[in-house]
C-alpha positions as CSV (number, residue, x, y, z in Angstrom):
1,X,-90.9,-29.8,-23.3
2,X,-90.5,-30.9,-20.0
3,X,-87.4,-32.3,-19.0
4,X,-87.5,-36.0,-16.3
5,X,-83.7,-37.0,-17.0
6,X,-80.5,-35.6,-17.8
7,X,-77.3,-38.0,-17.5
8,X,-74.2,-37.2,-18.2
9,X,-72.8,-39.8,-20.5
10,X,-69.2,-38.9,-21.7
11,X,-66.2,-36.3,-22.1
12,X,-64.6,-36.8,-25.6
13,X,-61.3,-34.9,-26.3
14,X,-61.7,-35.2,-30.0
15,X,-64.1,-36.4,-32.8
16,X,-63.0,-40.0,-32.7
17,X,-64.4,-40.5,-29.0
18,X,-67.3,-39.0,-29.1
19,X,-70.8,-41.0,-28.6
20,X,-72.2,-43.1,-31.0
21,X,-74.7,-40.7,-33.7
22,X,-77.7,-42.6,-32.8
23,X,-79.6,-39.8,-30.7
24,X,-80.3,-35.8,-32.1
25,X,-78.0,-32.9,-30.8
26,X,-78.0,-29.7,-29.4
27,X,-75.1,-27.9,-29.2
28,X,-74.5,-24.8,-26.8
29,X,-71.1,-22.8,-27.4
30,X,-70.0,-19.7,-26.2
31,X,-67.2,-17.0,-25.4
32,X,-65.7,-18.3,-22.2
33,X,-67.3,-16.6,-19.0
34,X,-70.4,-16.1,-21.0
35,X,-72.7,-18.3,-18.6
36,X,-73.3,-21.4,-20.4
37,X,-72.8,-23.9,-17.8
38,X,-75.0,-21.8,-15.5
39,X,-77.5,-22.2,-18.0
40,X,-77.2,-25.3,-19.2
41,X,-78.3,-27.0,-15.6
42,X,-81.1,-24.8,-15.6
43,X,-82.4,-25.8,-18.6
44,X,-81.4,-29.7,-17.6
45,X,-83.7,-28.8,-14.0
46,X,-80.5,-30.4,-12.0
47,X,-77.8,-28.5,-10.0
48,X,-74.3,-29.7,-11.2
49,X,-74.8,-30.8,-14.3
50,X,-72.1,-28.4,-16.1
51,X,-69.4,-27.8,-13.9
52,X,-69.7,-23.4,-13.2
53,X,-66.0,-22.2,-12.6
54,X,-64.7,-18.9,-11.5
55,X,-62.0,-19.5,-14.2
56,X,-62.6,-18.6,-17.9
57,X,-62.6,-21.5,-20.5
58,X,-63.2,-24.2,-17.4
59,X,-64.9,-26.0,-20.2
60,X,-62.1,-28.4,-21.9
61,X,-63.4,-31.4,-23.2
62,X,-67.0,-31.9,-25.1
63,X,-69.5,-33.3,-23.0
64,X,-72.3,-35.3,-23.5
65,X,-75.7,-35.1,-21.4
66,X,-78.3,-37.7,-22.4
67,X,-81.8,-36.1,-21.9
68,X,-85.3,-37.5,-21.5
69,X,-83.1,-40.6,-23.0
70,X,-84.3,-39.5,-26.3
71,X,-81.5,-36.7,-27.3
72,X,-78.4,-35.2,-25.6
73,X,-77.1,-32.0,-24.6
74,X,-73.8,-30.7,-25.7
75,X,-71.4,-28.5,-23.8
76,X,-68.6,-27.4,-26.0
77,X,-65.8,-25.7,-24.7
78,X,-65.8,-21.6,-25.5
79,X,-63.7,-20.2,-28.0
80,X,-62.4,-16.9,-25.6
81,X,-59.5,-18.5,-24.3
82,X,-58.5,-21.1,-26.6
83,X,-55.4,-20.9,-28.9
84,X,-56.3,-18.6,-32.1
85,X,-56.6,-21.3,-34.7
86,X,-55.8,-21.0,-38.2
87,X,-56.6,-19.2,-40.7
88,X,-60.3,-18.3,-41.8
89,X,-61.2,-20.4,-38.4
90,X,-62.6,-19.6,-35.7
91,X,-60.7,-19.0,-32.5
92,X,-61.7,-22.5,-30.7
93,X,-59.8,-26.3,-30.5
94,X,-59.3,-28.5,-33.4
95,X,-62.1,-30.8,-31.7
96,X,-64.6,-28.4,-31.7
97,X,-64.1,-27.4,-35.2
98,X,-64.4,-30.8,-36.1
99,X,-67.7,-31.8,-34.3
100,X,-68.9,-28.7,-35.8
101,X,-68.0,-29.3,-39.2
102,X,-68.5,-33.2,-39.4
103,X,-71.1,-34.7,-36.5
104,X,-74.0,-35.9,-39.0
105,X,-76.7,-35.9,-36.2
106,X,-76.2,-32.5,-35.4
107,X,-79.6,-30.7,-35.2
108,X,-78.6,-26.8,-34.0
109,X,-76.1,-25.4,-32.2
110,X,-77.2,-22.6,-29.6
111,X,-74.1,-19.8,-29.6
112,X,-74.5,-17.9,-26.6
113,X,-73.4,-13.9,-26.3
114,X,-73.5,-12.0,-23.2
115,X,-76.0,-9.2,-23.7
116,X,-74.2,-6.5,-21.5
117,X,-71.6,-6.3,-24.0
118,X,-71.4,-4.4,-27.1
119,X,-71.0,-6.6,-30.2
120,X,-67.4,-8.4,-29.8
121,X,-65.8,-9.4,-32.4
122,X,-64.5,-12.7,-31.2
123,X,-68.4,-13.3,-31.4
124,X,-69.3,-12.0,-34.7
125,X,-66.1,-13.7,-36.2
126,X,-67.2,-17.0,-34.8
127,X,-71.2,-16.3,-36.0
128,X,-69.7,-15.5,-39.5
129,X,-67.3,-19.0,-39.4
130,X,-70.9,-21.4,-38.6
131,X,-72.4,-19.6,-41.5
132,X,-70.5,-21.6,-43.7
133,X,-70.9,-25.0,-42.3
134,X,-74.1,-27.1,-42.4
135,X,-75.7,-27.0,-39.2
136,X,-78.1,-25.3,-38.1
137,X,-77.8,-22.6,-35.2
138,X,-79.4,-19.7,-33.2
139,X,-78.4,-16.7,-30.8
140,X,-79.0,-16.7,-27.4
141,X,-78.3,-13.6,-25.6
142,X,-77.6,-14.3,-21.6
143,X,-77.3,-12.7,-18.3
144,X,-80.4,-10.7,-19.3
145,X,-81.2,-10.1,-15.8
146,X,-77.9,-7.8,-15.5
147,X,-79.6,-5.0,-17.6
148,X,-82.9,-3.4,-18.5
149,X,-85.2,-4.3,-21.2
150,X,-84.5,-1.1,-23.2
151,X,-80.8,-1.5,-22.9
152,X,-81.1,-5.6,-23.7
153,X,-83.3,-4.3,-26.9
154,X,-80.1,-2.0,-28.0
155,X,-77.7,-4.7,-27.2
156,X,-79.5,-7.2,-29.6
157,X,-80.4,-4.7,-31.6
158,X,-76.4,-3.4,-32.3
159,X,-75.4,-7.3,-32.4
160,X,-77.9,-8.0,-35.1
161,X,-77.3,-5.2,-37.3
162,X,-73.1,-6.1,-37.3
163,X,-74.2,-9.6,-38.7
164,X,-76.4,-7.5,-41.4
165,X,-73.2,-5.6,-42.3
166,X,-70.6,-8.6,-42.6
167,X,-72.8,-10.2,-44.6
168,X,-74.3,-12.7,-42.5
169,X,-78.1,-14.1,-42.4
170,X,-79.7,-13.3,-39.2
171,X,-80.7,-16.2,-36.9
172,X,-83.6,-16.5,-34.6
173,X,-82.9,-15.0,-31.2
174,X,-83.8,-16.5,-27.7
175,X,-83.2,-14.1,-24.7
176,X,-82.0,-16.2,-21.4
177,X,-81.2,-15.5,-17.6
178,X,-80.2,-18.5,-15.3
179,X,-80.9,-15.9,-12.3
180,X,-85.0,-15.9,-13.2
181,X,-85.3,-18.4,-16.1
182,X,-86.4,-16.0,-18.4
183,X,-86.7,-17.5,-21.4
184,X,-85.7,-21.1,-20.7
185,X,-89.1,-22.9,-21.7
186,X,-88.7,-21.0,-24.9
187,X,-85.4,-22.9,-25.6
188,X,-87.1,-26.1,-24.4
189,X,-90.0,-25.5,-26.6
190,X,-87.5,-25.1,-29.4
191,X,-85.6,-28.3,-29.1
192,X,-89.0,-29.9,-28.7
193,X,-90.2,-28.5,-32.1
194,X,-87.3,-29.2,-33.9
195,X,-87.0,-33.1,-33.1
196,X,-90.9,-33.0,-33.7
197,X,-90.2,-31.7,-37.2
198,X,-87.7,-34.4,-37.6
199,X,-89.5,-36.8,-36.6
């Protein structure tokens, strides 16, 4: 899939004000500081689409990127920084939990984990939480230019096998870097599958 536009078309602070559910969406989540707005405007081919900030948990509001005017783009905020919520949910806002759990046109929701790190729990929890809601979602492990293959391999490897031991079904896994663009025409491709098998 190639991509000719991205537009941003609205921030929503909750549910209520979020677009219309007239086009398919993607939905890319994260632990704060775990380079999804860096890769997000890769994978959109324009500079500036997600704001990048220096400071953890920049990410506030959902926001809404139209793309190719066919399907749109969703940044949610990350769940690092935001008040632990309550019980058996995961630690993000009430507004994420309820796009998450209620937004009938969403089509898969991309968590991101930073593959330098060890599996954190903050991630696993939050893996374990979408397992019980409807949508569909994937791993994507970033910043893989920060470490070698062998080490990446261990990383995944280690993350995978603490979903196998809570329990949890194991996703398919995309490997990312917004440095080199490894492995953003796999995401792409993805997406494009998906609304083809929808279609």
């Amino acid at each position: 899939m190639n991509i000719t536009s991205a537009i941003f078309e609205v921030s929503a602070p909750h549910l209520d004000s979020c677009p219309e559910e007239t086009l398919p969406e993607f939905a890319f989540i994260g632990r704060s500081n775990v380079g999804k707005s860096s890769l997000l405007n890769v994978l959109a081919g324009k500079k500036g689409l997600a704001k990048v900030s220096a400071t953890p948990g920049f990410t506030k509001l959902i926001n809404f990127f139209i793309m190719n005017k066919t399907w749109r783009l969703v940044d949610l905020p990350g769940y690092g920084y935001a008040h632990v919520a309550r019980e058996n949910k995961a630690k993000f806002n009430d507004a994420v939990n309820d796009y998450l759990e209620n937004r009938p046109n969403l089509f898969c929701v991309f968590v991101l984990i930073d593959s330098r790190l060890t599996p954190q729990k903050i991630d696993l929890e939050f893996v374990q939480w979408l397992g019980t809601q409807e949508a569909q979602f994937v791993l994507v492990f970033t910043k893989t230019d920060k470490l070698t293959k062998a080490h990446l391999q261990k990383n995944i490897e280690a993350f995978t096998q603490s979903l196998t031991e809570i329990g949890e079904n194991v996703p398919e896994v995309f490997t990312s870097s917004a440095v080199t663009k490894n492995g953003v025409s796999d995401l792409l491709n993805f997406i494009g599958e998906t609304l083809k098998a929808s279609a």
